[in-house]
Structure formats: C-alpha cells, structure tokens
C-alpha positions as CSV (number, residue, x, y, z in Angstrom):
1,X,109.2,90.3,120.1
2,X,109.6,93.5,119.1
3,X,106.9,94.8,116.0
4,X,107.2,98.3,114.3
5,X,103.8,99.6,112.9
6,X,104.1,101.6,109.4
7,X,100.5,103.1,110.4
8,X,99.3,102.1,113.4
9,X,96.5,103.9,113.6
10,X,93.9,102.3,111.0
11,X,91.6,99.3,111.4
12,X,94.0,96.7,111.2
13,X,96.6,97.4,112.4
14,X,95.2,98.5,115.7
15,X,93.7,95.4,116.2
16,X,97.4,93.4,115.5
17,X,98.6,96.2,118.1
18,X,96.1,95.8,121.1
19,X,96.7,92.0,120.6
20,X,100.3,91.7,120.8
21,X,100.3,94.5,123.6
22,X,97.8,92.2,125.3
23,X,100.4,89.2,124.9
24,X,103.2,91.0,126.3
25,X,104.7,92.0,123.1
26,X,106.9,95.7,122.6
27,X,104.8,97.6,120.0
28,X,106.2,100.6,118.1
29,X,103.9,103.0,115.6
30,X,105.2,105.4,113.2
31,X,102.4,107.7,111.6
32,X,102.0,111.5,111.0
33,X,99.9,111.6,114.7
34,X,97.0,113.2,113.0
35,X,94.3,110.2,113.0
36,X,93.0,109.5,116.4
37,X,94.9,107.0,118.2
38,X,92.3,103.8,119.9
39,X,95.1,102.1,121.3
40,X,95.3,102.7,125.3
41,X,98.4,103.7,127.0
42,X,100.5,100.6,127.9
43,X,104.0,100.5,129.0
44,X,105.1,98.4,125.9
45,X,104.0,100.9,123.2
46,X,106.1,103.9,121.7
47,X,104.2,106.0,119.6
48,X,106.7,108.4,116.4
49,X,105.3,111.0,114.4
50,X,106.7,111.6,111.2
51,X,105.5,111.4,107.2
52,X,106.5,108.7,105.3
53,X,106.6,111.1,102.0
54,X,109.6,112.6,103.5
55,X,111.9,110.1,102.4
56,X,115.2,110.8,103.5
57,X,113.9,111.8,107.3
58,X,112.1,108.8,107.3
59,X,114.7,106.3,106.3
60,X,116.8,107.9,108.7
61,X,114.7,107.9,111.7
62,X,115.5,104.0,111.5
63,X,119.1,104.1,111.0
64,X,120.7,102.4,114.1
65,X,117.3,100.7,115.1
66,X,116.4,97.1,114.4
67,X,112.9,94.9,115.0
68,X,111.6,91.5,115.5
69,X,109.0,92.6,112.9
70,X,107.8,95.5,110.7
71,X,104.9,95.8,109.6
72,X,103.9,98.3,106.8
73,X,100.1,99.5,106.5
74,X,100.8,102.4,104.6
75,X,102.7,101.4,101.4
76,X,100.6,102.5,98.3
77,X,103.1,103.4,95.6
78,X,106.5,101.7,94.4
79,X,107.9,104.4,95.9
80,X,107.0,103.7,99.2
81,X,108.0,100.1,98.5
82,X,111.3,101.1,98.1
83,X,112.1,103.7,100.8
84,X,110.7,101.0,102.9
85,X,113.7,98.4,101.2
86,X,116.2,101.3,102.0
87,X,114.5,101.5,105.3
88,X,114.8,97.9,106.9
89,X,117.0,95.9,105.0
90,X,119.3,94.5,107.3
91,X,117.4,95.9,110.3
92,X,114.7,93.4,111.0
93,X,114.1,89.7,111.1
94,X,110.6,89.5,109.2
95,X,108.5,92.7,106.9
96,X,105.5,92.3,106.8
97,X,103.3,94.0,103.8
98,X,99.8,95.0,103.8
99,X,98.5,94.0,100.4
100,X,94.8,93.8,99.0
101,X,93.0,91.0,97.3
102,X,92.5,94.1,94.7
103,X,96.1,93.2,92.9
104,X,93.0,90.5,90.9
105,X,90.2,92.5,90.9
106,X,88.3,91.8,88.2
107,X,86.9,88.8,86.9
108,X,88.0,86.2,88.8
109,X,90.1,83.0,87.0
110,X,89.4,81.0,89.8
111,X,87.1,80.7,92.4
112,X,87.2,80.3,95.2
113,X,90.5,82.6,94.8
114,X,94.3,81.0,96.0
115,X,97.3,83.2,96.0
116,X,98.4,81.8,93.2
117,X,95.8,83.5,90.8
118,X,97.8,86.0,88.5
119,X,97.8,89.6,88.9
120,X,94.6,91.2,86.8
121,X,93.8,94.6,89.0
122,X,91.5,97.1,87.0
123,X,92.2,99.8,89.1
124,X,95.1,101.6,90.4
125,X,94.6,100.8,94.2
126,X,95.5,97.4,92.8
127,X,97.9,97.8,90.2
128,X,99.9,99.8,93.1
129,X,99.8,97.1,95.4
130,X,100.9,94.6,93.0
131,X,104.1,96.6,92.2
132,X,104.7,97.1,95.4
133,X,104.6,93.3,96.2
134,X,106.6,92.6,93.2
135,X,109.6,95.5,94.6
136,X,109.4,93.2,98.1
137,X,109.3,89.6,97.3
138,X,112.3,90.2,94.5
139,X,114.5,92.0,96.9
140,X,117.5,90.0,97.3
141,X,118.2,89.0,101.0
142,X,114.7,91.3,102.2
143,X,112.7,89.2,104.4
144,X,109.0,90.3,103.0
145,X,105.8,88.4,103.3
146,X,102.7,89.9,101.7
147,X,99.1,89.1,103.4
148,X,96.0,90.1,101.2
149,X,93.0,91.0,103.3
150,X,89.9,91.5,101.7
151,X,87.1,93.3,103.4
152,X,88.8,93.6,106.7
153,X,85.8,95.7,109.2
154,X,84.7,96.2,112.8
155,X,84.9,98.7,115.7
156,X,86.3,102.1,114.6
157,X,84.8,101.6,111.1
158,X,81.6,101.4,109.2
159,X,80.0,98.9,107.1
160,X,80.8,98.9,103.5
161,X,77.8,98.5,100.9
162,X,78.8,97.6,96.9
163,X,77.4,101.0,96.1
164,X,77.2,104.1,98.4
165,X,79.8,106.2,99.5
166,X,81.0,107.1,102.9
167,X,77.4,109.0,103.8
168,X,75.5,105.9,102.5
169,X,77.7,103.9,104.6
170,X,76.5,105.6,107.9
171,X,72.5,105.6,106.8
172,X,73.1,102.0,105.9
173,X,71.7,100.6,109.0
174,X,68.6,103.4,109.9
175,X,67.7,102.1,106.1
176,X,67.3,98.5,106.9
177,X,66.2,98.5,110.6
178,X,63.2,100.9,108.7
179,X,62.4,99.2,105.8
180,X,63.5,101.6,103.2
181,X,64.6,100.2,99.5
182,X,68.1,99.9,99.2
183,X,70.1,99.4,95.6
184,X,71.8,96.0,95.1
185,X,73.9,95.4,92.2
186,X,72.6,93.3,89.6
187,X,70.4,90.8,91.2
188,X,71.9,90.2,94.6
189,X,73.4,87.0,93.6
190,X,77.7,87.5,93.6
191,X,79.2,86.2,96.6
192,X,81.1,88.1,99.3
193,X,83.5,87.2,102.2
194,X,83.8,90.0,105.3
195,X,86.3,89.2,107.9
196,X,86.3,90.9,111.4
197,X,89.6,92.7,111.7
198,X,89.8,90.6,115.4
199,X,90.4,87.2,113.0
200,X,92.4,89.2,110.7
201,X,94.7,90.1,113.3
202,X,95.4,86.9,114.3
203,X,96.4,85.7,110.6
204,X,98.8,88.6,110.8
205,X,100.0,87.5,113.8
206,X,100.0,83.8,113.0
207,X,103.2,84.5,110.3
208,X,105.1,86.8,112.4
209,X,108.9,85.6,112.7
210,X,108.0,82.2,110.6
211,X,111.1,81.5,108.1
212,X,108.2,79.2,106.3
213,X,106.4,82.4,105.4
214,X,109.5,84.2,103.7
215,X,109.0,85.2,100.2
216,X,105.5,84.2,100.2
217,X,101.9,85.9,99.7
218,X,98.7,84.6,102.2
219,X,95.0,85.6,101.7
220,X,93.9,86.7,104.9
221,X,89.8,86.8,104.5
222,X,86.3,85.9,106.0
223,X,85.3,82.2,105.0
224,X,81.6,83.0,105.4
225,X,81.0,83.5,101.7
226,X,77.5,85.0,101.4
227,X,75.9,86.1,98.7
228,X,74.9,90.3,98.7
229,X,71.1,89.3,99.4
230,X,72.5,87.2,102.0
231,X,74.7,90.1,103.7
232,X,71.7,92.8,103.3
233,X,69.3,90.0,104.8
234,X,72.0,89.3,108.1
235,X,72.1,93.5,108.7
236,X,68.4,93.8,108.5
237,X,68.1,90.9,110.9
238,X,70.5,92.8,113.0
239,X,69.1,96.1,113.6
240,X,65.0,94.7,113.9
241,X,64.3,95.6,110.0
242,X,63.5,94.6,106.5
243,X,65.6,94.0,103.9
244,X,63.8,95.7,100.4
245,X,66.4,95.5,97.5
246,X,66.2,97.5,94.7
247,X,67.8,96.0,91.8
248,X,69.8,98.2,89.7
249,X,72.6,96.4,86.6
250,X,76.1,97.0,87.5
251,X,76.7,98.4,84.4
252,X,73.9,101.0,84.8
253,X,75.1,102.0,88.4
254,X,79.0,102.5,87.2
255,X,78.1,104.8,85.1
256,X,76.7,107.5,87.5
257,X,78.7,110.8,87.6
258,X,79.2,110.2,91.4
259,X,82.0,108.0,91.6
260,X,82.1,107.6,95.5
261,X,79.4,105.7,94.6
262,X,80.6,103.1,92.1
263,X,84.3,102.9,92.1
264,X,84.3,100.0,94.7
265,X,81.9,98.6,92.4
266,X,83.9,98.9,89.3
267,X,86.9,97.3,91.2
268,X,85.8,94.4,92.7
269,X,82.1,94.6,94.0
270,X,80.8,93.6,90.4
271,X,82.7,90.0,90.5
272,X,82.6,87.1,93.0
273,X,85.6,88.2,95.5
274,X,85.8,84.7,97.9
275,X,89.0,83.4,98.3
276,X,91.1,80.2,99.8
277,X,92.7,80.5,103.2
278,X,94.1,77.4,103.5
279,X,98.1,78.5,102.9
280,X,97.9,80.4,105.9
281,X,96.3,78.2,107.8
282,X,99.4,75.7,106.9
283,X,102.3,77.7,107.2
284,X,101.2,80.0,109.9
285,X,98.5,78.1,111.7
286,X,96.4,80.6,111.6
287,X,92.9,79.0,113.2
288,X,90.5,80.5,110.7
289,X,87.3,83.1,110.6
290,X,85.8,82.9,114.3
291,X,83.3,85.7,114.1
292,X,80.0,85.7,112.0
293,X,79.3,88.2,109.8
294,X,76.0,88.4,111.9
295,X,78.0,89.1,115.3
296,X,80.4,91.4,113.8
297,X,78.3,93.4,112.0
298,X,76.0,94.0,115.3
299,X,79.6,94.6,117.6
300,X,80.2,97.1,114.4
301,X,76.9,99.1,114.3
302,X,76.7,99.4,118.4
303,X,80.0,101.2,117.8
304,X,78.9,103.2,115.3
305,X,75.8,104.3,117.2
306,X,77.8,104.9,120.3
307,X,80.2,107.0,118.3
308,X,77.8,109.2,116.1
309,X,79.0,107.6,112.9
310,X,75.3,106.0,112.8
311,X,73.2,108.6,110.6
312,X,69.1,108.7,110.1
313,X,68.3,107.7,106.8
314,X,66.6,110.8,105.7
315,X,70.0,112.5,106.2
316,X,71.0,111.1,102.7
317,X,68.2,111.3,100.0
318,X,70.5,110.9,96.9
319,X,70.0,106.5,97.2
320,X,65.7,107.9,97.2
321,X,66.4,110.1,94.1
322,X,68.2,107.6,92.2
323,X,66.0,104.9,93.1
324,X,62.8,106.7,91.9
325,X,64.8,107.8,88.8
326,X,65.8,103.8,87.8
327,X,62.0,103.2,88.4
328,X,60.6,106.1,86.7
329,X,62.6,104.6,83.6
330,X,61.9,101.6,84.3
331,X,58.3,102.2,84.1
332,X,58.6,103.9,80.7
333,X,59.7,100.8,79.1
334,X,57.4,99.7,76.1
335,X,55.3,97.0,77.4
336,X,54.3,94.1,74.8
337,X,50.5,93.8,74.5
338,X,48.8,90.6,75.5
C-alpha cells in the first residue's frame, strides 16, 4: 500500500507514518519542509516540499501519480478542500480527511457524542472543517472518508489545559509536581476524553482501503472519559505533586483580553466533549483506546523534559496574577451578617 501524507510532519500524522513504515508500507509526505521532520530515514519514505496555497503547482505536482491512500492533514478552508478534489480525483483508491470533533462544538445534543450529531461549531476552526467535509463527502465518484479526532496528544507535543496558552502549557507540569494553584473552569466537573496519538493512528489506519468506510465520518477519540478534576488529579500523580484547583466561571475566564488563553475554552473546553467510537470500531475494526491517560501523559512530559519544552513554573506568572486578582475580588464580595 502506497499512502500520500498532506502534512506529514505534525502529531498525527507522524504517528500513522512511523506505523505503516514499521509494517512495510511505501509512505510519501508532501509539506513546505520547514517543521522538523521526527520520522527516521527508511527506505519506504519519500519526503516533497511544496505549499499547498500554491494551487496550481500543487495540483500539478500530482498529475500522472496515483496512491493506495491520501491522507490530508492540512485542509482548513473550502479552498483547500477543493484543490485537494482537483488534486486526487481519479488518482487514488481511498482520501482520507482529517476532521475535528470541533464541526459540534458547543453544547452538546447528545452525549456521549455519535457521528450522527448535526453540525453546531461556534468557532471558525469548526465551521471550516465542516465545509470542508461537506465539499468531500458530496463529491460525486471522490472516495472521501472523514475521521474526527478529538484531543489527539503525545511525544512531540505538549499537554493541553482548558485555559492557558502555549507557555502555560509548558509550566503545566512544574505547577502540579510543586503544588502551585492552577485555574479550572467552573468547578472541575465537565468530562474530557484524550487519546494518545499511538491509538489514534491505528483508527486511521484501521479504515484505510475499506469500501465500508466510503462516504462516511468516524470519531476517532480516547474512551477514558474523565472529568477535568480527574485529568489535573492523574498529572499531579504523575510528576510526584498536588493538584490545588483554583476555580474560576467559564464565563468570567472567556472574557480575559488574552485570548490564547480562552479560545479553546470558548470552543469546546466549556461543554462535555466525550464521544462514541463504536462506528469505527465496526467498519474498521479499530481495537479501541489502549493507553491511559495516566501512561500517556507521563511518556508525554518525559519528552517534554528531555526536549526543553518542560518550563519552571515561575517562568510564567500571568496564571499567579490572575489568580490573586479573581481572589482579591472574590474577597471583596459583601458578606451577609450572621
């Protein structure tokens, strides 16, 4: 089997690669060449530069060539969609789309969430995705299958939080294994599913080349639903610390001007966000989640300790600022006398 990577370079899809090149599989990534490359050199993988924006080079750097499988991790806009249509119609087997479970972020109509639950995104990450899956799937005679991963982590990334941006993400850990308070959303309580990119690889991989999967959309997410407390409690017991939450509304934190911080939270982080996997499991035998949050989590902070992606927490002191503001006004609410 032959599988073209749209990407190649990013969590998942380096995952699907090392996998398939580990089965014997030809693997073939198209990206720009300017993220770092984790996959080794192996005799079955072809690495092309180029930029996807530039349509008409793009589409014709594929004119001639056909694939088992393409796989597209880099299609955010209709527009991509449909160079990717002009791309590979008629020039592979199966196309394979990288979705989001954002296309219903939001409040949830059902939970736990099946594909069937209508489109509702409240942010444009979302609301791109959806169009892009609606340009695929109604494409006469285009083989397209969209899988929706949720939180999809492990080596070569960090840990997400519901609030923080990228710099919180790297003190998350040093805050924990020291004690320090750390903001929680509301009161801890919404549920959350992480998958290790290793099991989401293999859902990927389960539908590859199945006619069953054609024209179809598959979760592809952890089924160790946890509550936030829960997840906080599992890194703390990780790295030797203490988890001390700090409980802040949802609706207070999405207002702060720094909107690295919150727009996760204003997407999806606010609702429950656990979902069904049994469709893929079905059509593509896909065997299910197989690592804990608790042993991913500790694989994915050894990485980013070994890679200096691990910061102390005194590197960041805008979660200490806020926190002492929320309980500064907190503490100057009017208290009923006894």
């Amino acid at each position: 089997m032959h599988v073209l990577f749209l990407g190649g370079t990013g969590l998942i899809s380096t995952a699907i690669a090392r996998k398939l090149l580990q089965r014997g599989e030809q693997v073939t990534c198209f990206n720009r060449g300017r993220s770092e490359n984790r996959l080794e050199a192996h005799p079955n993988l072809t690495i092309l530069n180029g930029d996807r924006s530039d349509r008409a080079a793009f589409e014709a750097l594929f004119e001639g060539k056909h694939f088992d499988v393409v796989v597209d991790m880099i299609c955010f806009s209709p527009d991509d969609a449909a160079s990717s249509i002009r791309a590979f119609k008629g020039r592979c087997e199966h196309f394979l789309f990288c979705s989001t479970v954002c296309v219903y972020s939001g409040p949830p109509v059902t939970i736990p969430t099946p594909e069937s639950e209508p489109y509702h995104s409240i942010g444009g990450y979302g609301k791109n995705k959806a169009a892009c899956e609606q340009l695929f799937l109604s494409e006469p005679d285009f083989p397209a299958t969209v899988l929706r991963p949720s939180h999809s982590y492990g080596e070569g990334g960090m840990l997400i939080r519901p609030v923080g941006g990228w710099g919180s993400f790297g003190t998350f850990p040093d805050r924990l294994r020291k004690g320090l308070p750390v903001i929680v959303p509301g009161d801890g309580t919404n549920v959350w599913a992480s998958c290790h990119v290793d099991d989401v690889a293999e859902g990927f991989i389960s539908v590859m080349g199945k006619s069953a999967a054609i024209g179809e959309c598959f979760n592809i997410t952890g089924e160790e639903n946890v509550t936030w407390n829960r997840y906080h409690e599992i890194v703390a017991e990780v790295v030797g610390g203490t988890f001390n939450p700090v409980y802040i509304p949802t609706t207070v934190l999405a207002k702060l001007a720094k909107p690295d911080w919150t727009g996760g939270l204003r997407e999806i982080f606010a609702w429950p966000s656990i979902f069904t996997t049994d469709k893929i499991k079905a059509i593509g035998g896909y065997p299910g989640q197989s690592i804990s949050w608790a042993a991913g989590a500790a694989r994915t902070i050894a990485w980013m300790e070994a890679n200096g992606k691990a910061q102390p927490a005194e590197s960041d002191t805008y979660e200490d600022r806020l926190i002492a503001a929320w309980q500064e006004l907190v503490g100057a609410l009017p208290q009923l006398e006894a």
